[in-house]
N, C-alpha and C positions, 0 to 999 in steps of 0.2 A: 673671160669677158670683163668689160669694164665699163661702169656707166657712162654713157655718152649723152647731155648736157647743149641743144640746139638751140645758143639765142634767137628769141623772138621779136624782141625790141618794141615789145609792147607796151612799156613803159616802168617805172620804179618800182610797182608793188609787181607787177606782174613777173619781172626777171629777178626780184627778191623772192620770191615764191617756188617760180621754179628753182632757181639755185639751192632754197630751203629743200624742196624736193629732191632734188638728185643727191643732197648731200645724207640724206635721212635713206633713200634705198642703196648709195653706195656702204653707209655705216652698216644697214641692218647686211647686205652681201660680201661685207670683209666677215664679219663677224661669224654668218652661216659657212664662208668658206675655211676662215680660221680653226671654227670646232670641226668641220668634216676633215682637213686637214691632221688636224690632231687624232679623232678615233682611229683615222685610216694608217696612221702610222709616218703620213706623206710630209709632216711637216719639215717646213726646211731649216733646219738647224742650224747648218752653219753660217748662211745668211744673216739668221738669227744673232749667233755670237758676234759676226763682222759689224753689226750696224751697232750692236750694242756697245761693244768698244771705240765704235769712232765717236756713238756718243756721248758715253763718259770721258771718253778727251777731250771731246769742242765745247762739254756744259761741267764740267766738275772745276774748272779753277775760277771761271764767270759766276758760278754760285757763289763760292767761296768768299772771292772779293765781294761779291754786293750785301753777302753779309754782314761781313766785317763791319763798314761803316754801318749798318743799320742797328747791330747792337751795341757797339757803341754811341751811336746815337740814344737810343733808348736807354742805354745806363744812364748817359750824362744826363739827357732830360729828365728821365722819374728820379733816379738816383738825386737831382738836384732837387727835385720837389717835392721827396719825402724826406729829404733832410731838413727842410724847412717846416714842415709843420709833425717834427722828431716821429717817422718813420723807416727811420732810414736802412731797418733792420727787414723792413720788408721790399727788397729790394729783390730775391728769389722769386715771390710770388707774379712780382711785375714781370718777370723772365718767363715765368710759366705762365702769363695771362698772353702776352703781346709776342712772344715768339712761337713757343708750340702750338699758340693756338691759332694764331693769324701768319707771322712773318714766315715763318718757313715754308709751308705751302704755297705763301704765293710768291716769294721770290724763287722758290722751282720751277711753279708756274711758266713764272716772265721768263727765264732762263731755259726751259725746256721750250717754250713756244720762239722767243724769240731766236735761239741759236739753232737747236735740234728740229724746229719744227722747218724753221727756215732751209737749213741744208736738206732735209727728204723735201720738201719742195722744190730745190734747187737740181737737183740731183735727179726724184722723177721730171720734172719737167723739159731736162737735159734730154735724158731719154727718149722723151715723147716729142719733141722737136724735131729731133735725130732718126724716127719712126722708127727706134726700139720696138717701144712699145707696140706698133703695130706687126712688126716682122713678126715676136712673140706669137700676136694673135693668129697671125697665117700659118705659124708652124703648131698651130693648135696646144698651145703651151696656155695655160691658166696664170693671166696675168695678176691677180690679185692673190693668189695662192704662192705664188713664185715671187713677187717684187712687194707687193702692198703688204699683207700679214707680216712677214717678217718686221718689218721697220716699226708697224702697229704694236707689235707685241715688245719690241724693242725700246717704244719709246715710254712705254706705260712700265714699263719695268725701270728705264733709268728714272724715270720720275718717282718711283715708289723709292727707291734705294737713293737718291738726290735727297729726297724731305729727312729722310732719317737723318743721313750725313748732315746736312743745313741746320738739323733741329738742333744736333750734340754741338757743331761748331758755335751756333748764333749763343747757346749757354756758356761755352769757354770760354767765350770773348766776352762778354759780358759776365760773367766769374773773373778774369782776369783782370778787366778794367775795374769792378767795385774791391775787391780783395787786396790786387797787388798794388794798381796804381793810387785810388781811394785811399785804400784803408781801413775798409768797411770789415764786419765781422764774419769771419769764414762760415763759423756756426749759424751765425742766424741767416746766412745767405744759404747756406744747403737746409735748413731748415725749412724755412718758410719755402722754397721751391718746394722739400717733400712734400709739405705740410699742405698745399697749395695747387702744386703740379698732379693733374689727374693720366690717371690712364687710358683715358677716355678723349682727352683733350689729345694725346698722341694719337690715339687711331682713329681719329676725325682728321688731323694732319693727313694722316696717311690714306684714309680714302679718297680728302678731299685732293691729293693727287692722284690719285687712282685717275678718278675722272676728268682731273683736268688733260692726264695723258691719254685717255679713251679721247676726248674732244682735241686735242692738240693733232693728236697724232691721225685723227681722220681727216679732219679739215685739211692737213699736207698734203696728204695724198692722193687727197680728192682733186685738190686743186693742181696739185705738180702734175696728175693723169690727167686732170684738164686743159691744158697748158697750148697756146694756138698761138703761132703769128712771130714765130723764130726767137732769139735770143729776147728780143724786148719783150716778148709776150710770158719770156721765164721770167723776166724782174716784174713786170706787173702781178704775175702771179704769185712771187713770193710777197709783193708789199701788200695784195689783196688778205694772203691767208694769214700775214702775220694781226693784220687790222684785224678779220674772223678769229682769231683765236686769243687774242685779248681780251675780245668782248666776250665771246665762251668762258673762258676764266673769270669774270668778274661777274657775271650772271650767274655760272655757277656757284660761286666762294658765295654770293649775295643768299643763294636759294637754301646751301646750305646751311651756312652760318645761323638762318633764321629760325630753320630746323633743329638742329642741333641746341639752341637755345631752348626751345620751345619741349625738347623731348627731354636734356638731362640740366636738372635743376643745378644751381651756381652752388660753391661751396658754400655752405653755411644756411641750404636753404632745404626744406623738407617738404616732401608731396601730401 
């Protein structure tokens, strides 16, 4: 079964409400079918691996490039302006302030929502125009067990292993550009990253993709299995859920981030 979402056209807040609803009892019933799934042995695994490889085909070289320029952006900007008032050796710690802690989560984010989120919506919604999805349901097949779960777990998993990758690239490229083309000092650049770079700051990276692929990856599928009104009704729905999942990422990153501040003290600083 699959939540099923009857506009009322009661007005703004009203059809934001229920949409907020249906989306919050389809999360919490991927979720209870995911874990029953798993005790019972039933989960579908090779689904699993198929969705997960097409995802790291369509989001691992789109991460890539949008990082490229962003760390070199970031060298060239601080790297210019800690040369200027002679810090130019701290140019590590700028790497572990502005990458690990903020860029590479959320340019997985963008990338996992904008690409990955976009084709499971494309793709269920494909389906459910085509009443896949409903044959499923008359042949008493568990549509979120069989189609949803997988590509959820699929997408929270390329996004956990996307941050990692984005974290080490956004550092090489930004090591490359102050080292080789600069001329900056190799030592004080791995330096002050050790000295600077916490371990804490990585695995906030990495939950705060956690969750953005828990929200990425429901919002698709909620929406691709909601999907009504033939092919135009699959592009609206991909441009709807790409709009929902941006704003989830940036609400999220905002709710973290404030946390995160507020629980582990900044370097140099004592409770």
């Amino acid at each position: 079964m699959t939540v099923q979402v009857v506009s009322s056209k009661k007005g703004l807040i009203a059809d934001a409400v229920n949409e907020i609803g249906g989306l919050v009892t389809f999360a919490a019933q991927t979720f209870l079918t995911g874990l029953a799934a798993i005790l019972r042995g039933r989960f579908p695994l090779a689904e699993f691996v198929e969705q997960t490889v097409f995802l790291v085909r369509v989001c691992f070289w789109p991460s890539l490039l949008l990082m490229l320029p962003i760390g070199v952006v970031i060298a060239v900007m601080m790297g210019g302006l800690a040369g200027r008032i002679g810090a130019a050796q701290y140019s590590g710690a700028v790497v572990s302030f502005v990458i690990i802690g903020q860029a590479a989560a959320l340019v997985t984010a963008l990338i996992v929502a904008g690409v990955g989120g976009a084709a499971i919506v494309s793709d269920l919604g494909a389906r459910t125009i085509r009443e896949e999805i409903d044959a499923m349901q008359v042949m008493s097949m568990d549509v979120v067990e069989r189609v949803v779960v997988p590509r959820v777990f699929a997408l929270v998993f390329v996004a956990l292993s996307m941050c990692a990758i984005v974290s080490f690239s956004g550092i090489l490229f930004t090591y490359a550009y102050q080292v080789v083309g600069v001329g900056e000092s190799q030592g004080g650049f791995l330096l002050t990253l050790q000295a600077y770079g916490r371990t804490t700051d990585f695995v906030m990276a990495l939950f705060k993709s956690f969750c953005f692929g828990v929200a990425c990856s429901i919002i698709a599928a909620y929406k691709g299995t909601q999907t009504r009104g033939g092919s135009s009704g699959v592009a609206n729905s991909v441009n709807e859920s790409v709009v929902m999942m941006f704003i989830a990422v940036f609400v999220i990153n905002v709710v973290l981030t404030q946390m995160y501040i507020v629980v582990v003290p900044a370097v140099g600083e004592y409770i």
